[in-house]
N, CA and C atoms as a LAMMPS dump frame, in Angstrom:
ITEM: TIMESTEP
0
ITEM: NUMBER OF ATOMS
201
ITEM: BOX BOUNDS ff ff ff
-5.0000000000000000e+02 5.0000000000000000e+02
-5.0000000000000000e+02 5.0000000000000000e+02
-5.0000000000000000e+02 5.0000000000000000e+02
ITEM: ATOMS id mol type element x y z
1 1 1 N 0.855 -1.188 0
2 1 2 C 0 0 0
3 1 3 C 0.891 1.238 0
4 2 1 N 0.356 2.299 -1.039
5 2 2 C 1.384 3.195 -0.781
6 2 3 C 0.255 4.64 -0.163
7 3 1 N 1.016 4.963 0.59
8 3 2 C 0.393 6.229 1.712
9 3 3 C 0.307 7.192 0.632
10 4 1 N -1.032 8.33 0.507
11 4 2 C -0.593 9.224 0.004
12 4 3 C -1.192 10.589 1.118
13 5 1 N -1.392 11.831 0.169
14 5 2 C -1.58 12.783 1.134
15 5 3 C -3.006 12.396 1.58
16 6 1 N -3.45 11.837 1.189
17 6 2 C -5.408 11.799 1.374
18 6 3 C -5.71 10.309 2.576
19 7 1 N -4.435 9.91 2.416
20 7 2 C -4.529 8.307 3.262
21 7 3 C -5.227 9.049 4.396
22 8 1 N -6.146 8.328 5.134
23 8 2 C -6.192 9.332 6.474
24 8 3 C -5.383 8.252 7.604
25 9 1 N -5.086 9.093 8.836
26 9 2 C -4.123 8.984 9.54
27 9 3 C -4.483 7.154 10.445
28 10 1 N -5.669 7.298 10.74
29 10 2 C -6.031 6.056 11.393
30 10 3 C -6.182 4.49 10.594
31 11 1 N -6.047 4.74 9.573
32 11 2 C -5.868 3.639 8.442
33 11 3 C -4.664 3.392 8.565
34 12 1 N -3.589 4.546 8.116
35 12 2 C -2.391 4.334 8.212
36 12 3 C -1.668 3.411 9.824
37 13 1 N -2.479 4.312 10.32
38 13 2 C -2.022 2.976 11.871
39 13 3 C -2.839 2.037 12.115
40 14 1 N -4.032 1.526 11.582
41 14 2 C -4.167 0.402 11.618
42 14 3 C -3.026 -0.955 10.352
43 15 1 N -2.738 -0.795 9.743
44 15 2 C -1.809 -1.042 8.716
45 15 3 C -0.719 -1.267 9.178
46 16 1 N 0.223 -0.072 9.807
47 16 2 C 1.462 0.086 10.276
48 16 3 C 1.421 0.956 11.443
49 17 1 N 1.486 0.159 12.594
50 17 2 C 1.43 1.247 13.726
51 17 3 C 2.918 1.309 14.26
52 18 1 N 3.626 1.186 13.373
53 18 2 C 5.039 1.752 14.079
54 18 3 C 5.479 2.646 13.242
55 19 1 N 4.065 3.094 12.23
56 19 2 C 4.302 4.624 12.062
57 19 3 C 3.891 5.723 13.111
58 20 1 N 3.522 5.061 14.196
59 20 2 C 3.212 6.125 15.613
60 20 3 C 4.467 7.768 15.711
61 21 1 N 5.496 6.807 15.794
62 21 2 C 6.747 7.818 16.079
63 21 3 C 6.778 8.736 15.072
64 22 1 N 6.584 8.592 13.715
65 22 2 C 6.689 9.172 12.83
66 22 3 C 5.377 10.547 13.183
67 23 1 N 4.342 10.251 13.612
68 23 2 C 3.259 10.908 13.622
69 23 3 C 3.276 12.002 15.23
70 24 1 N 3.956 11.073 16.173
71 24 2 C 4.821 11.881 17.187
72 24 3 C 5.653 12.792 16.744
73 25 1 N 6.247 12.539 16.146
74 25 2 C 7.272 13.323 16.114
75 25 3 C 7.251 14.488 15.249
76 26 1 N 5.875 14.762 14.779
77 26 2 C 5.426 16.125 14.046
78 26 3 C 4.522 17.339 15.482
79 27 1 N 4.621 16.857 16.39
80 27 2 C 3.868 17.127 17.444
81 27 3 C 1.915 16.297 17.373
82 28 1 N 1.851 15.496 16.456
83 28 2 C 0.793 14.855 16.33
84 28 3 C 0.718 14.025 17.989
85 29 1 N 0.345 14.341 18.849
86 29 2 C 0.574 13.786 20.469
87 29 3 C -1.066 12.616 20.592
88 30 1 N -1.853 12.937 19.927
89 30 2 C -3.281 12.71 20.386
90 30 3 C -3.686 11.734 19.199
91 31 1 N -2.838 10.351 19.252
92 31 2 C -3.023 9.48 18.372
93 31 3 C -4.192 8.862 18.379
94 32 1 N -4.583 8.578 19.584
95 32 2 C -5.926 7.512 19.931
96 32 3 C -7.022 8.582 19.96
97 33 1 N -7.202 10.136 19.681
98 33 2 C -8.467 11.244 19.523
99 33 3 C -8.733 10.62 18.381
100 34 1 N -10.829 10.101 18.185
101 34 2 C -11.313 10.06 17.195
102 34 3 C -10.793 11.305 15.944
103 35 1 N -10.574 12.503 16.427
104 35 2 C -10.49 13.42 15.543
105 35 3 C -9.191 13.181 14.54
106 36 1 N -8.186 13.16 15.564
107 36 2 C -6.752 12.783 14.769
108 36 3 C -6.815 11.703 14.143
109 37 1 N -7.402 10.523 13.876
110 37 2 C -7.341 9.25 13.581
111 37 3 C -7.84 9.459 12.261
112 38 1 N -9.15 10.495 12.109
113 38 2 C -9.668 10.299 10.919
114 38 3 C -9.41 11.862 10.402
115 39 1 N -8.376 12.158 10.473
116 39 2 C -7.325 13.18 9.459
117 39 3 C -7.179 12.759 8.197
118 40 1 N -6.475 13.004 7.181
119 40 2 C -5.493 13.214 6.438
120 40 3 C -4.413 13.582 6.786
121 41 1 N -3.392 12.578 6.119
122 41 2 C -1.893 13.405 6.199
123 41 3 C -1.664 14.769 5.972
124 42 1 N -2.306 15.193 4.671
125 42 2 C -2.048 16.178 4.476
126 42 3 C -3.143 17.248 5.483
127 43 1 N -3.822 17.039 6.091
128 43 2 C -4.527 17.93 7.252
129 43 3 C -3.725 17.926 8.079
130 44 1 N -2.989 16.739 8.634
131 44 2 C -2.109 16.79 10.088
132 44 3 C -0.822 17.626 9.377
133 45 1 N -0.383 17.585 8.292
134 45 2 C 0.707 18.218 7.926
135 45 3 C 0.528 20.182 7.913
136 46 1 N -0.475 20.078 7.772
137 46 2 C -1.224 21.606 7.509
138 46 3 C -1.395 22.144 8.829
139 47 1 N -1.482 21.314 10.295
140 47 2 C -2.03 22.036 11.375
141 47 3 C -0.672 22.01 12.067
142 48 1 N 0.156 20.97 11.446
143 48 2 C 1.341 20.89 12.297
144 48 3 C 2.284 21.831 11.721
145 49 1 N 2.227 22.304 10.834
146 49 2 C 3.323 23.254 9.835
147 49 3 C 4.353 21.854 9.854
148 50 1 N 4.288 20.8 8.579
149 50 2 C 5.483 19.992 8.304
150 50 3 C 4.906 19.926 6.665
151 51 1 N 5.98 19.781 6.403
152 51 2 C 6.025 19.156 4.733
153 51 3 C 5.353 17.823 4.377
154 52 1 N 4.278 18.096 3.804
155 52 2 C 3.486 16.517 3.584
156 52 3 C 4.403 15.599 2.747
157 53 1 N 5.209 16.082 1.472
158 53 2 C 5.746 15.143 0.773
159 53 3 C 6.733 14.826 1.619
160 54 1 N 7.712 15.398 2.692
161 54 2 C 8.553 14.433 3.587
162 54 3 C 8.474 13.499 4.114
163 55 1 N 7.138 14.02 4.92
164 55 2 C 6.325 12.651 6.001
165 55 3 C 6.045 11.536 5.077
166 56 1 N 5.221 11.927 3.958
167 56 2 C 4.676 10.712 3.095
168 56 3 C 6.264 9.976 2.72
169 57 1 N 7.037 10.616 2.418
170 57 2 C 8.545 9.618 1.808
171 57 3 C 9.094 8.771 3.181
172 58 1 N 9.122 9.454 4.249
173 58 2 C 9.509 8.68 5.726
174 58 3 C 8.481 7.416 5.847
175 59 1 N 7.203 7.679 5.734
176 59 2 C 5.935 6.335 6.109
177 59 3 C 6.481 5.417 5.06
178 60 1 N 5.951 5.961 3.408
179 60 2 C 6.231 4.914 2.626
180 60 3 C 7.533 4.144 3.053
181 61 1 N 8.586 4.85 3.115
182 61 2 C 10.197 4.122 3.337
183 61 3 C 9.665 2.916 4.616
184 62 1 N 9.58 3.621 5.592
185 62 2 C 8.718 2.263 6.796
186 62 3 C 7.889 1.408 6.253
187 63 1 N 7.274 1.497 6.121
188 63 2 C 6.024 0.706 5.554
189 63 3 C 6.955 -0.437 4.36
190 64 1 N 7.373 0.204 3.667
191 64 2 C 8.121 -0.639 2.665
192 64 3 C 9.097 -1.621 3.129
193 65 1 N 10.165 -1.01 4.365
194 65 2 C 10.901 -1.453 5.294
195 65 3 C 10.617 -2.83 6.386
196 66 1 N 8.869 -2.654 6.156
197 66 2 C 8.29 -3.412 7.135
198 66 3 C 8.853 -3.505 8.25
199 67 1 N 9.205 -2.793 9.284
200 67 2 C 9.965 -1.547 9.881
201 67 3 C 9.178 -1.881 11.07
């Protein structure tokens, strides 16, 4: 599966939840909030001020990594 900006965030961790850190580490803190879960990357990238195409190249690389 490849992540894009529209993936929303709680898919992505049901899939791969050791993309957690990755999602930490944008200040995304409130993983388990219904609200955050059913984001978009590119929404969490927009509230967090981060570069969506970075994050998306870091997940895919994990995800691919099976990481």
């Amino acid at each position: 599966m490849t992540i894009t900006k529209d993936t929303i965030i709680g898919d992505i961790l049901n899939i791969a939840p050791q993309a957690a850190p990755l999602f930490l580490s944008i200040g995304m803190h409130c993983l388990g909030c219904p609200a955050s879960r059913g984001e978009t990357v590119e929404q969490a990238c927009a509230v967090h001020g981060v570069d969506c195409e970075s994050l998306l190249a870091k997940i895919n690389e994990l995800i691919a990594a099976g990481k």
